[in-house]
C-alpha positions in Angstrom: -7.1 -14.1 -30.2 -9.9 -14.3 -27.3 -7.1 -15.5 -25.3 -7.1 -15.8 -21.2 -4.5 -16.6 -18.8 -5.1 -20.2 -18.3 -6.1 -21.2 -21.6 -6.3 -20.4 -25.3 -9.7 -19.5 -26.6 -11.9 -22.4 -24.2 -14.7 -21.3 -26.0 -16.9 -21.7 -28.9 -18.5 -18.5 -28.7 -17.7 -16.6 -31.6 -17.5 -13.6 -30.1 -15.2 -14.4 -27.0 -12.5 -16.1 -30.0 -12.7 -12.6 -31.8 -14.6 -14.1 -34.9 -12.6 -17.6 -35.1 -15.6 -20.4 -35.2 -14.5 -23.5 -33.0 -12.0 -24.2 -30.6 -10.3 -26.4 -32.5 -9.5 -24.1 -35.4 -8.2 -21.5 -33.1 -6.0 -24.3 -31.3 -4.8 -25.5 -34.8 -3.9 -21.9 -36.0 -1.8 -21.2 -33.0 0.1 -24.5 -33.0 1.0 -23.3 -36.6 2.7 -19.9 -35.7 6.0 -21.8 -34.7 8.3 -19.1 -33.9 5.7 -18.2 -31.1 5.3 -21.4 -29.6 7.7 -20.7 -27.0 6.8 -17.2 -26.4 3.1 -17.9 -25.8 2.9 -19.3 -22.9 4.9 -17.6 -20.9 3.3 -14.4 -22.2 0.0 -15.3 -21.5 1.4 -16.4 -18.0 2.1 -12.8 -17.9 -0.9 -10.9 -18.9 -2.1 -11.9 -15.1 0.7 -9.0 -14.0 -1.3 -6.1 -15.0 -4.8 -7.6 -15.4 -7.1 -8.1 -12.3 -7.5 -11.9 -10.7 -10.7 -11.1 -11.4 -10.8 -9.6 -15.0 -8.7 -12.9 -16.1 -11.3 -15.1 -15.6 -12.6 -13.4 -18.6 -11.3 -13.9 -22.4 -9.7 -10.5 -23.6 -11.9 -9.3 -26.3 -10.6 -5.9 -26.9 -7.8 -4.2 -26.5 -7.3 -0.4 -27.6 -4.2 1.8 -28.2 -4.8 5.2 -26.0 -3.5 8.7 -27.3 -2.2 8.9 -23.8 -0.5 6.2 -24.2 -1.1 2.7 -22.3 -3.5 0.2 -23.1 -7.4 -1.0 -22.3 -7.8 -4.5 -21.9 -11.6 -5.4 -21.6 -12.2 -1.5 -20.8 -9.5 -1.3 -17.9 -6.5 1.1 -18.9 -3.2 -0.1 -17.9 -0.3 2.6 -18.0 3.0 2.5 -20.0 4.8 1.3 -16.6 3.0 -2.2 -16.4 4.8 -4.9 -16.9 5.1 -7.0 -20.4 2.6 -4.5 -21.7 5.4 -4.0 -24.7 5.7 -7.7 -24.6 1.9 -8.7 -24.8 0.8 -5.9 -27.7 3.9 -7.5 -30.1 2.9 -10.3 -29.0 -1.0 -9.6 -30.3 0.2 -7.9 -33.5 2.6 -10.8 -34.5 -0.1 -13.2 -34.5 -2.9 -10.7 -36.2 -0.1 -10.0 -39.0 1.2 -13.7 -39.5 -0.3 -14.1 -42.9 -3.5 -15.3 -42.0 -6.6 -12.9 -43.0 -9.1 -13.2 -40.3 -12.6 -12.3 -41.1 -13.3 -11.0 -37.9 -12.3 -8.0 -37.0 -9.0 -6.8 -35.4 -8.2 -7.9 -31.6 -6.3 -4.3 -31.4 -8.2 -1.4 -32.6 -7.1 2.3 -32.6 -10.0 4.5 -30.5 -12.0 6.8 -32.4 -11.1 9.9 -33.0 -12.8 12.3 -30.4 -13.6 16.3 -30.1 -10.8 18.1 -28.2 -13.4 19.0 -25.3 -14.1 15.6 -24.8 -11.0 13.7 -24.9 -9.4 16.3 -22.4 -12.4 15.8 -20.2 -12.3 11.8 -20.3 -8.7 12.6 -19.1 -10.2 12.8 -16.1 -12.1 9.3 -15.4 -11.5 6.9 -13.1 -8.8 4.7 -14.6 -7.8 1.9 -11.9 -9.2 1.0 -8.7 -7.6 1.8 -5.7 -4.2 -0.6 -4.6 -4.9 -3.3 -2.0 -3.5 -2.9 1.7 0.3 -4.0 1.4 0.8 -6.5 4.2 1.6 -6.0 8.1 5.3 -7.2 7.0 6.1 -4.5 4.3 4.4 -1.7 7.1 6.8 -2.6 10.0 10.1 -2.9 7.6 8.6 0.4 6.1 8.2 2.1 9.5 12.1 0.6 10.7 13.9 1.6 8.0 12.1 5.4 8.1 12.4 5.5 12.0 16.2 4.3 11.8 16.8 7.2 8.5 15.7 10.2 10.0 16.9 9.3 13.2 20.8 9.0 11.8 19.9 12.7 10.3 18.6 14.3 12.8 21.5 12.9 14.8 23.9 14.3 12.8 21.8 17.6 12.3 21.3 18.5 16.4 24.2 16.2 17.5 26.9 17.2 15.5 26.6 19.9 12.7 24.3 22.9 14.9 27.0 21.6 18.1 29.7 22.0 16.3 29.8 24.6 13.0 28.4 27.5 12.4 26.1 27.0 9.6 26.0 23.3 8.6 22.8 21.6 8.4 22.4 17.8 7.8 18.5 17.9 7.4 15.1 19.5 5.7 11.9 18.8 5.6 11.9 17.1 2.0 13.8 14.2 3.6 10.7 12.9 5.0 9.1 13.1 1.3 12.5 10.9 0.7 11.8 8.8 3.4 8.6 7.5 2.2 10.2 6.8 -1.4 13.4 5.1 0.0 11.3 2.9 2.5 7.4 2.5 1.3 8.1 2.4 -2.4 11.9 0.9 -2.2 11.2 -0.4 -6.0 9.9 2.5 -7.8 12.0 4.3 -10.5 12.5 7.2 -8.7 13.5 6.3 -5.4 17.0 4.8 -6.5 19.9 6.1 -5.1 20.9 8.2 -8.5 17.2 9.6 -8.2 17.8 10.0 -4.4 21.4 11.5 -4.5 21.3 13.2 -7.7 18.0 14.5 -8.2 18.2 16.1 -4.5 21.7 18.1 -5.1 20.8 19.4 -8.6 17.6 20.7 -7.0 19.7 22.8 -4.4 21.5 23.8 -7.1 18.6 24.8 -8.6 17.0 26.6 -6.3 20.3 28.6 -4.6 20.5 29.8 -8.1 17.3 31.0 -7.9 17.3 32.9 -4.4 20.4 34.6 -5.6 19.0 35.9 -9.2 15.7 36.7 -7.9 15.2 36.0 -4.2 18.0 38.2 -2.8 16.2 40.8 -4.4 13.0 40.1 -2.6 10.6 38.7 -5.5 9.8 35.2 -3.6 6.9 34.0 -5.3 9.2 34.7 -8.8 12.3 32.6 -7.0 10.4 29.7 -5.4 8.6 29.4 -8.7 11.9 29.2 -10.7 13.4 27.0 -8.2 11.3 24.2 -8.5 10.3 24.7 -12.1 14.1 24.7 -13.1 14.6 22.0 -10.5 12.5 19.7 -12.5 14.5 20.5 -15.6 17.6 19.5 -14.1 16.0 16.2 -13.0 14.9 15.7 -16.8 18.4 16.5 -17.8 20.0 14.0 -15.8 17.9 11.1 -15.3 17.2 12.0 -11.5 13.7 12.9 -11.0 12.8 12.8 -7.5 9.8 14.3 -6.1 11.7 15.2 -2.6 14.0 17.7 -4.6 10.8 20.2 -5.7 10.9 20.3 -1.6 14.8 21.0 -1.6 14.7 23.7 -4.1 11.6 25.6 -2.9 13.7 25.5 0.7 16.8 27.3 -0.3 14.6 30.4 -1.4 12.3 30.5 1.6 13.0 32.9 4.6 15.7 30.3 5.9 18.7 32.3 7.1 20.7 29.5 7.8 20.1 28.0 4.7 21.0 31.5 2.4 23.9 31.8 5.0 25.3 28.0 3.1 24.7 29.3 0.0 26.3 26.9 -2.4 27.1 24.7 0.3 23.8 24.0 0.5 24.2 21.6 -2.7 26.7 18.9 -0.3 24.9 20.1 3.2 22.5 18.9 3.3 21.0 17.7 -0.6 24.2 15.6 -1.2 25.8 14.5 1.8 22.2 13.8 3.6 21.2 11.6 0.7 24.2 9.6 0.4 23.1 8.9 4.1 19.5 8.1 3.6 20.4 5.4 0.8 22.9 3.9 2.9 20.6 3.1 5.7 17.9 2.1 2.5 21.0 -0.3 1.7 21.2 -1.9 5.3 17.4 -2.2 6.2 15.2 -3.2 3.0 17.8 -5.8 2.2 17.3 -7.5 5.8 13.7 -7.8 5.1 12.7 -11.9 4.1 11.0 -10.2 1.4 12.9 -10.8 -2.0 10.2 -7.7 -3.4 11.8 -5.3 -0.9 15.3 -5.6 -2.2 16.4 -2.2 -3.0 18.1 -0.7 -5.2 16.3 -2.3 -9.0 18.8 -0.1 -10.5 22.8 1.8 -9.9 22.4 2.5 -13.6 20.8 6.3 -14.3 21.5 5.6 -18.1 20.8 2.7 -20.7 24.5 1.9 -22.4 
């Protein structure tokens, strides 16, 4: 209760303690919850990863449950994604629910029930402030590791596949949406190489299937709307959503004769194939980097067993 990252409840202020009168009370009712002796600090350590330098000077007063779900700590919302958010609001309850009836009340409180109107439009207020500028470090491995992908692509694409086949292509233009995942954002969920593989070759499946019910026919808006709407299911299905394969599906329905001449064999050339390419080189390059938050990939696992 009233608890910030450095200290437990170095206050007297009621208020700040959440309704607990001196410090040594509250520091004699959290030496007695035992089984969380171990577990506090380390939690408290973590509260500082998804709360502001500058918000932790400050003791957490509030925190609310949102219907969207995530948390406000102090008024800032933090999203489901943050990490030891689970770990921080068990954390909170255990020690609320311990046995103990506190006067004051509740750290947690659920937010007040709102008018539909209104709690759509507050949907729409600023929730975080902007990131900070990543370092000159993570912008020249960024800019390596996309220069050396696309380059091994387009290699194969003008080099090899139009010199040498007929129809074969090795790139589109959503492997540059898949070069900013694989190389900017090497840690996010879905640039791992089952989103990146995966989630790019059920998209051309996806969206051949839809030139051929509808697009053949000549109703484009109908196919490239099915495309990347059924696209998205199949990323749901499997596990593999990855922004890049909207781009993928929406391709193999535009007025791309090359691309309608592949046909199925648009799903290995070049949504699978290219992929498998583009992680590889992800592999080589973010793993070279000093940087132990650049390693790459956080996860080969698309499914919790």
């Amino acid at each position: 209760r009233g608890t910030s990252a450095g200290s437990l409840c170095e206050t007297n202020n009621p208020k700040a303690c959440g309704g607990v009168a001196t410090k040594e009370e509250a520091a004699q009712y959290i030496r007695s919850l035992t089984d969380l002796s171990q577990k506090t600090r380390p939690l408290l350590q973590a509260v500082g990863h998804i709360v502001s330098l500058q918000s932790m000077k400050k003791v957490i007063e509030e925190v609310k449950t949102c219907p969207q779900g995530g948390i406000e700590i102090n008024g800032e919302y933090y999203d489901e994604s943050s990490p030891y958010l689970r770990e921080i609001l068990d954390l909170i309850r255990k020690i609320e629910n311990d046995g103990r009836k506190l006067e004051s009340q509740p750290l947690i409180r659920k937010e007040e029930p709102k008018d539909c109107l209104t709690a759509y439009f507050e949907r729409w207020a600023h929730k975080r402030d902007a990131p900070a500028l990543v370092s000159t470090n993570v912008v020249i491995w960024s800019w390596i590791g996309s220069f050396l992908g696309i380059a091994l692509l387009c290699y194969i694409h003008y080099e090899i596949c139009l010199a040498y086949t007929q129809n074969l292509i090795f790139i589109v233009g959503s492997f540059g949406a898949q070069a900013v995942l694989l190389f900017a954002a090497p840690k996010a969920p879905l640039a791992q190489p089952w989103n990146a593989v995966v989630g790019n070759g059920v998209s051309a499946f996806a969206g051949i299937c839809a030139w051929h019910l509808v697009g053949d026919g000549g109703i484009m808006w109908l196919a490239g709307a099915l495309a990347v709407s059924i696209a998205i299911v199949f990323m749901h299905w499997t596990n593999s959503l990855h922004p890049p394969g909207g781009a993928t599906a929406l391709i193999a329905v535009m007025e791309m004769n090359r691309v309608h001449e592949l046909s199925f064999l648009y799903i290995l050339f070049p949504a699978v194939f290219a992929s498998m390419a583009h992680v590889a080189v992800a592999l080589f390059v973010n793993n070279l980097s000093s940087d132990k938050l650049r390693s790459y990939p956080m996860t080969w696992k698309p499914f919790k067993w």
